[in-house]
C-alpha positions as semicolon CSV with decimal commas, in nm:
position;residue;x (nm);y (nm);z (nm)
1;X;-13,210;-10,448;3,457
2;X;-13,430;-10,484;3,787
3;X;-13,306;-10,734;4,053
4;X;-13,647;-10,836;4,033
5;X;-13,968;-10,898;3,842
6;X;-14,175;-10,595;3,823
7;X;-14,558;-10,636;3,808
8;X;-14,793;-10,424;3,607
9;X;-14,921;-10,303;3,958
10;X;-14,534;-10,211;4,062
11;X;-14,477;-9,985;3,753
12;X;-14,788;-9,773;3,836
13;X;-14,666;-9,762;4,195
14;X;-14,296;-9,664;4,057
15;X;-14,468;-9,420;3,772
16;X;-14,706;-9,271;4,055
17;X;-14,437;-9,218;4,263
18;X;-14,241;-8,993;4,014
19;X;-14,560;-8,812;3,955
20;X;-14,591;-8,714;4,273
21;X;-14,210;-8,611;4,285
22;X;-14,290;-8,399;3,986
23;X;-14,555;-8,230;4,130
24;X;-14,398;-8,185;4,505
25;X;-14,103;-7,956;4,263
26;X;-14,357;-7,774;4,158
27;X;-14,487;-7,656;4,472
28;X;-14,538;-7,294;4,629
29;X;-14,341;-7,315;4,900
30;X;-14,532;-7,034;5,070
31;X;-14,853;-7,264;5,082
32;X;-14,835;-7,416;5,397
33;X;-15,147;-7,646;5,312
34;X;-15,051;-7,793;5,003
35;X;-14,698;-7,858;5,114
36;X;-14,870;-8,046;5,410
37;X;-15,064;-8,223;5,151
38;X;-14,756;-8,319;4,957
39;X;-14,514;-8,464;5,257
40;X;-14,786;-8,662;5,305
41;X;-14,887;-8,805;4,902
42;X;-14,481;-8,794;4,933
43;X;-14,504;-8,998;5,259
44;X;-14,737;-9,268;5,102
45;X;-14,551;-9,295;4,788
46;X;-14,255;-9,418;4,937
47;X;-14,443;-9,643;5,191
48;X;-14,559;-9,796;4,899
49;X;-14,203;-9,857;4,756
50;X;-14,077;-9,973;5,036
51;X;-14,360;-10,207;5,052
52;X;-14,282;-10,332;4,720
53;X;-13,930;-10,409;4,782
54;X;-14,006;-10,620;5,136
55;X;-14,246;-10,823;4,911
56;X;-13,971;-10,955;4,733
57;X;-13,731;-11,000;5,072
58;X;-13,461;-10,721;4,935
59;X;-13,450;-10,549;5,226
C-alpha cells in the first residue's frame, strides 16, 4: 500500500517512468546520441518523481 494517495496523473508519471527504464535497457550502448537522449528522458523522469513525492511533504 502507498504512504500516500496516488492521482491518476501520478500513475502515468510512475508508468512513464518505467517505460523509459525499459527502453534505457534496451539501448545500444555504442550510440553515443541516443544514450545522451536517454540520461536525459532518464533525468526528467525522476525529476518528475521526485516532484511528486515533495508534493506530498515525504521528503
Amino acid at each position: 500500500m502507498a504512504r500516500f494517495e496516488l492521482t491518476g496523473h501520478d500513475q502515468y508519471r510512475i508508468d512513464k517512468a518505467r517505460e523509459e527504464l525499459a527502453k534505457a535497457s534496451e539501448l545500444d550502448l555504442s550510440d553515443d546520441r541516443a544514450m545522451a537522449r536517454t540520461i536525459g528522458r532518464l533525468e526528467v523522469a525522476l525529476q518528475q518523481l521526485l516532484e511528486m513525492l515533495d508534493e506530498d511533504g515525504t521528503s
